[in-house]
Each structure stands twice: as structure tokens, then as C-alpha cells.
C-alpha positions in Angstrom: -41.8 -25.0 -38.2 -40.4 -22.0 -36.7 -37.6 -19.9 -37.8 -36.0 -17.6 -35.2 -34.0 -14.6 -36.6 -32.8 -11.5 -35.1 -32.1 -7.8 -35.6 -29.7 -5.5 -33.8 -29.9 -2.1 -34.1 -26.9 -0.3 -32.1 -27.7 3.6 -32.2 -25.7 6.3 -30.9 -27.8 7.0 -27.6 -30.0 3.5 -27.4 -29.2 -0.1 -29.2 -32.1 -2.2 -29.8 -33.4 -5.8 -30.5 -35.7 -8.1 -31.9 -36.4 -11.8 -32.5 -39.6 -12.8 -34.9 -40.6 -15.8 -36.5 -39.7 -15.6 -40.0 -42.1 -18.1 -41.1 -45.3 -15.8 -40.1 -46.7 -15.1 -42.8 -48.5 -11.3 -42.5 -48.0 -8.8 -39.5 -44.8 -9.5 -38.1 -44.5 -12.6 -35.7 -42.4 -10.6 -32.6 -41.1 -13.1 -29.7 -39.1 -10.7 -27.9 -37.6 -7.1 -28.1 -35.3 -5.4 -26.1 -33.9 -1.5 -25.5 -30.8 -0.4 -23.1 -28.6 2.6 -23.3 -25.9 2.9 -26.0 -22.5 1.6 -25.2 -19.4 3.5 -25.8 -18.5 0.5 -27.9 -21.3 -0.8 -30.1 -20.0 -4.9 -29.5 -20.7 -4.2 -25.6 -24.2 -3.4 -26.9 -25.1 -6.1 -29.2 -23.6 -8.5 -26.3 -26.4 -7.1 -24.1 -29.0 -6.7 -26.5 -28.3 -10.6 -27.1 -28.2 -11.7 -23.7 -31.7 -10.1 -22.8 -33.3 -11.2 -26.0 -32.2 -14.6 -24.8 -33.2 -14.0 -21.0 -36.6 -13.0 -22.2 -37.5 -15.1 -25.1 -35.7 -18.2 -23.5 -33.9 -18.7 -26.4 -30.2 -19.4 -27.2 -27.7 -18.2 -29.8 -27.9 -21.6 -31.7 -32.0 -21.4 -31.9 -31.6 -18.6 -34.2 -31.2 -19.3 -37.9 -30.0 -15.6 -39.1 -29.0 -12.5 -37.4 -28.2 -8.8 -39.4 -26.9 -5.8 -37.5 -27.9 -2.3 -38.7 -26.8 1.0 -37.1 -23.6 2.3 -35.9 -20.6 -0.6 -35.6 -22.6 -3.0 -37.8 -19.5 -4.2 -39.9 -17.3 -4.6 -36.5 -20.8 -7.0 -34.6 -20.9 -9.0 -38.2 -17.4 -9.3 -37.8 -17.3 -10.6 -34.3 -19.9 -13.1 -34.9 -22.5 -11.7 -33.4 -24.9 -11.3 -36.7 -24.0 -12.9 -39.9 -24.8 -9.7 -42.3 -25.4 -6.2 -41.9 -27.9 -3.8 -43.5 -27.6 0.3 -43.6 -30.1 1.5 -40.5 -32.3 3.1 -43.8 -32.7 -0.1 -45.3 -34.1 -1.8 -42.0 -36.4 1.1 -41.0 -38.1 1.3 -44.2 -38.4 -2.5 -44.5 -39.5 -2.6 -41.0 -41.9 0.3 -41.1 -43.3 -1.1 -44.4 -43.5 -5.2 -43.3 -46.2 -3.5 -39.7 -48.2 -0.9 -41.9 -47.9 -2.1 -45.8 -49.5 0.7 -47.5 -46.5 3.2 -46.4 -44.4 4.2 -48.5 -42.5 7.5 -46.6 -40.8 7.0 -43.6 -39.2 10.2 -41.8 -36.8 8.4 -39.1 -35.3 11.0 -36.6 -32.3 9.3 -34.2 -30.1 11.0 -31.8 -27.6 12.2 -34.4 -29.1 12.0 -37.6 -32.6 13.0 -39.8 -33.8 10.4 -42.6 -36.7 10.6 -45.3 -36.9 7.3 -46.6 -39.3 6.1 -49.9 -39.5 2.6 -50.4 -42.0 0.8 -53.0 -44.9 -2.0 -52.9 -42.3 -4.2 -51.8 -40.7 -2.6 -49.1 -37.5 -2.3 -50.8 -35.5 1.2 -50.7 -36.0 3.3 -53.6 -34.8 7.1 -52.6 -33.5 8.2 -49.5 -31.9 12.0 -48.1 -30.5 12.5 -44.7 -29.1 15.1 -42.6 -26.2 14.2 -40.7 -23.9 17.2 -40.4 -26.1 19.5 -37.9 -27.7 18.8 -34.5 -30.7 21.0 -35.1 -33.2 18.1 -36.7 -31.9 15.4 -34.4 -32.7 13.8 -30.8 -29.6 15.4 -29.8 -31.0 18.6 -30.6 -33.9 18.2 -28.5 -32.3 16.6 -25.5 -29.7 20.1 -25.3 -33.5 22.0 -25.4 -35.1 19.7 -22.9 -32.1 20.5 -20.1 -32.5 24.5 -21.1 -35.9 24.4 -20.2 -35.3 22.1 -17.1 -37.7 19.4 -18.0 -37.4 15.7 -19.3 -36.7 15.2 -22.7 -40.3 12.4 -21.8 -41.8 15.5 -21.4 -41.1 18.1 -23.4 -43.9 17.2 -26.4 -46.2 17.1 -23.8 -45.4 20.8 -22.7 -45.4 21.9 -25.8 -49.0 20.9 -26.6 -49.9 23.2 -23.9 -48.8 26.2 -25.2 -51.0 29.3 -25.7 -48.7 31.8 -27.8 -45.5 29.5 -28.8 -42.7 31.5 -29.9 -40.7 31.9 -33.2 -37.6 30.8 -33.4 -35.1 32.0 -35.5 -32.0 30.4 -35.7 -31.5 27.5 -37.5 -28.2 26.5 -35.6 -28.6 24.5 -32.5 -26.4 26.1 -30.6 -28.3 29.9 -31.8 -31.6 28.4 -30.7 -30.5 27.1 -27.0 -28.9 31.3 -26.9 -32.5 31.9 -28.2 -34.3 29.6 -25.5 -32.3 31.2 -22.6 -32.9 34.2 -24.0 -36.7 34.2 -24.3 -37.1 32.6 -20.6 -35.5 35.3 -19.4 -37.9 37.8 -21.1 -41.0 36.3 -19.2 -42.1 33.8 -21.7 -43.8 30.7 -20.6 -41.7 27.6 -20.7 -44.6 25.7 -22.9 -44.6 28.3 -25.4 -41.0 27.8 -25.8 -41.4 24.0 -26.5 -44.2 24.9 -28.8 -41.2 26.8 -30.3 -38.8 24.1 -30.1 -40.8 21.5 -31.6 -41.6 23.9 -34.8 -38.0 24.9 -35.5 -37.0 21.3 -35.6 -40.7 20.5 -38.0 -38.9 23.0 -40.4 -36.0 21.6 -40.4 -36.9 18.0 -40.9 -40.1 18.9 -43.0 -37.2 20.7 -46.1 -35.6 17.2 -45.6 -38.5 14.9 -46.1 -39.5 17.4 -49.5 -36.3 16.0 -50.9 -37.9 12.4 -51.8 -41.5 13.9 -52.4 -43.0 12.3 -49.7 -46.0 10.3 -50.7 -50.0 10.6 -49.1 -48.8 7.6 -46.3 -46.2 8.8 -44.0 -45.0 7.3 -41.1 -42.2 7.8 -38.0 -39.5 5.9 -36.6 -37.3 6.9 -33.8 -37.2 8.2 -30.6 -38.5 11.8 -31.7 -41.8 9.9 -33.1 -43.0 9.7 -29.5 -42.5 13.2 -29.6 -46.6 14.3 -30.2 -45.7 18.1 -30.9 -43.0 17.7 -32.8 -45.0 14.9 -34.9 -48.1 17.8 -35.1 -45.8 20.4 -36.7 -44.3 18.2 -38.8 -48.2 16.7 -40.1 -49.0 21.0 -40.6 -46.0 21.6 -42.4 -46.3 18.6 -44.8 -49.9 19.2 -45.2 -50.8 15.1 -44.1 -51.4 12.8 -41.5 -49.1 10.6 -40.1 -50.2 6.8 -40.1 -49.7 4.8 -36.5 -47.4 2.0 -36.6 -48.1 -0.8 -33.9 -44.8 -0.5 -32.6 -42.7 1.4 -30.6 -41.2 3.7 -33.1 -37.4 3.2 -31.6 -37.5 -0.9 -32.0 -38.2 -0.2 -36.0 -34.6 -0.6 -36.8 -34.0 -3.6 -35.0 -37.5 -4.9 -36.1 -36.9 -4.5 -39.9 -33.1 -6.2 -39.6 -35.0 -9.2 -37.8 -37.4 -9.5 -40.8 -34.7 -8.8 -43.4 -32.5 -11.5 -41.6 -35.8 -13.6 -42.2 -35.5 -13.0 -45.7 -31.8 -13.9 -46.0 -32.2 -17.3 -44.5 -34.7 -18.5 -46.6 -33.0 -16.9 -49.8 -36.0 -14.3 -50.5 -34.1 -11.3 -50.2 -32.4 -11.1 -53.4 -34.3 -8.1 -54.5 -34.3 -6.4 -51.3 -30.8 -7.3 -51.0 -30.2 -5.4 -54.7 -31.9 -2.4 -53.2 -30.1 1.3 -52.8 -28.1 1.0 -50.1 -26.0 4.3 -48.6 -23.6 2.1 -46.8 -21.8 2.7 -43.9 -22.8 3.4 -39.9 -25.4 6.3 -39.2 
């Protein structure tokens, strides 16, 4: 028998989705995923996360057993009736990073406005968590305001930084100090990719002093859009002193992959101790 359940994950520059099989037993079961731009209201999201999930899975709302939302609005889509519970962001992408690669145990999950290091245990349940959520500077944001100072696509900017030959220092820890910085060094001669190179290491620091805070174990992983960032990912791995285990999933569908699998949980009334779990509360 199959059991369809769902995960919405409504971030502050993309909302994602995901519908698995909760019955598979092992790696995660996945019948369909979906990514658009972030809404300026997070229901207009999850309506069109929905509706693709459906359009590509061939699905409909009453073949799914559970839904949970995660992420920013995830009170106001329970409340609508578009998910029947809702789960802190944290929660999901620990879960979800633990359920595809089981013998992880740090997760470091960098979204547009927000830095997390994440510890769960054998069980994939949250045991210790530290964000940063008051300053740009170890966020996507951050490097999408570097990405237009240099003129290049924030797709491309990990990829010019690996290409650097003498990357620069930065020395601000402020995001708007660096951008002053980045203009600042173009217009001393330096080459573009050994600004990036730059870029990608100020925000390693940052993010690196974060993850310290739960004592990040030998098995580390990434979520979020910045983990398809390879430089940023490199600095990070030098800084920490370890290498960062592969996860056979986009990085940004984590979120919306661990809600599905939680939601899994709830509707067969297995989640009682990952429901007890530490839980921040609250949109991220």
C-alpha cells in the first residue's frame, strides 16, 4: 500500500515541495518535487507548490494522507488547510538531511536570510541547534548583493571563485562594509575571481564561528541554496578542518523533503519522539 504525504517548504526567496511514499522503507521514496520563486505571500506559494506537485505527480489533494509546512508562513498554510501541521524549517532539514545520508549528524543550512548549524542524533531527531538571523553577511542574501557588485550570476559566482590565483582579504564583517570593500578592490585592478575567492571566504568565517557553536561532529553536510555554492563549500571544509558528505539531493528541496518524511511519520503515529524533539518555533 502506498501512503502519499507531502512537505512544503515556503522560504524567503524560493518555496519548495515534495511528495514521497511514506511506506518505503530506507532511502527516501520521492514521487515528485517542485521549486518556484517565493511569493510575497507564503499561501500564494504553497497553492503553487501544490498545484505543480499535483500536475507532475498526477496526484490530487485527497490522495495524500498528511501534509506539514515548514519555513516562513507555516502556521498561516496549516491554518488555511493547506498542510495539517507544521514543523520549524530546522527540524525538517535535519530530519531530511539525516532520513538521505544516515550517518550525518551536522547539518550547516544556509537560506537567503538566515545561517543554521544543526546536530541531530542516531535518530534524526534535533538535539542542538544555533542560527544567525540578525545580519546579511552569512546568508544567500549576502551573496546575491556580491554577485550584482561583481556583475556576474549569483549561478556563477562559486565557479569564479575557484579560479582565483591570489584571492583577496576581506575585512569587514558587515555586508554592507564588504560590497564598499568589493567596489573598492575592482577599482584597484584586482581580478574579479580573486574577489569571489574573497567573497566566498568572508562568508566561510562567518558561518564556520556559527557551526563551532554545536561542536560539529566528523559527518557534516549542507542544505540550501548556498550548498551549490563549490567555493563557498571549500572554505567552509578548510576552516572546519573536514569534508563535507554529498547528499543525493538537491540541497534547496531538503526542507520540503524532511517535512514530507516527518508528515510520513505523523500519519502513521511514529513521530512521537521526533515530535518531542527541540523545536525553536516560529518562521525562519
Amino acid at each position: 500500500m502506498t501512503l502519499y504525504c507531502a512537505g512544503i517548504d515556503v522560504g524567503s526567496l524560493t518555496a519548495e515541495g515534495a511528495i514521497v511514499d511514506g511506506h518505503a522503507a530506507g532511502k527516501p521514496s520521492v514521487r515528485a518535487t517542485a521549486r518556484i520563486p517565493a511569493r510575497a505571500n507564503p499561501l500564494h506559494s504553497a497553492r503553487e507548490i501544490l498545484a505543480q506537485l499535483y500536475a507532475d505527480s498526477g496526484l490530487r489533494a485527497r490522495d495524500l494522507a498528511y501534509t506539514v509546512s515548514t519555513g516562513y508562513g507555516r502556521e498561516a498554510i496549516q491554518e488555511a488547510g493547506l498542510a495539517r501541521h507544521n514543523l520549524s524549517e530546522i527540524s525538517c532539514h535535519g530530519y531530511g538531511a539525516w532520513r538521505l545520508q544516515p550517518r550525518v549528524r551536522t547539518i550547516i543550512d544556509i537560506g537567503g536570510q538566515d545561517a543554521k548549524a544543526i546536530r541531530v542524533d542516531d535518530q534524526g531527531r534535533l538535539t542542538e541547534f544555533a542560527m544567525n538571523d540578525k545580519c546579511a553577511a552569512g546568508t544567500g542574501h549576502f551573496l546575491e548583493l556580491m554577485s550584482r557588485s561583481l556583475e556576474v550570476d549569483l549561478a556563477d559566482l562559486g565557479r569564479l571563485a575557484l579560479r582565483a590565483r591570489q584571492p583577496v582579504h576581506m575585512t569587514s564583517r558587515c555586508s554592507i562594509f564588504v560590497e564598499t570593500e568589493v567596489i573598492h578592490f575592482l577599482q584597484r585592478g584586482h581580478r574579479r575571481e580573486d574577489v569571489a575567492a574573497g567573497i566566498a571566504d568572508a562568508m566561510a568565517e562567518r558561518v564556520a564561528a556559527l557551526a563551532r557553536r554545536v561542536r560539529p561532529t566528523a559527518v557534516v553536510t549542507m542544505t540550501g541554496g548556498v550548498a551549490k555554492n563549490l567555493a563557498v563549500r571549500r572554505q567552509l571544509e578548510r576552516r572546519l578542518g573536514l569534508r563535507m558528505v554529498e547528499l543525493d539531493c538537491d540541497p534547496q528541496l531538503v526542507g520540503a523533503l524532511g517535512a514530507a518524511l516527518l508528515a510520513a511519520e505523523l500519519a502513521t503515529g511514529s513521530a512521537a519522539g521526533l515530535a518531542g524533539a527541540p523545536d525553536p518555533g516560529g518562521p525562519r
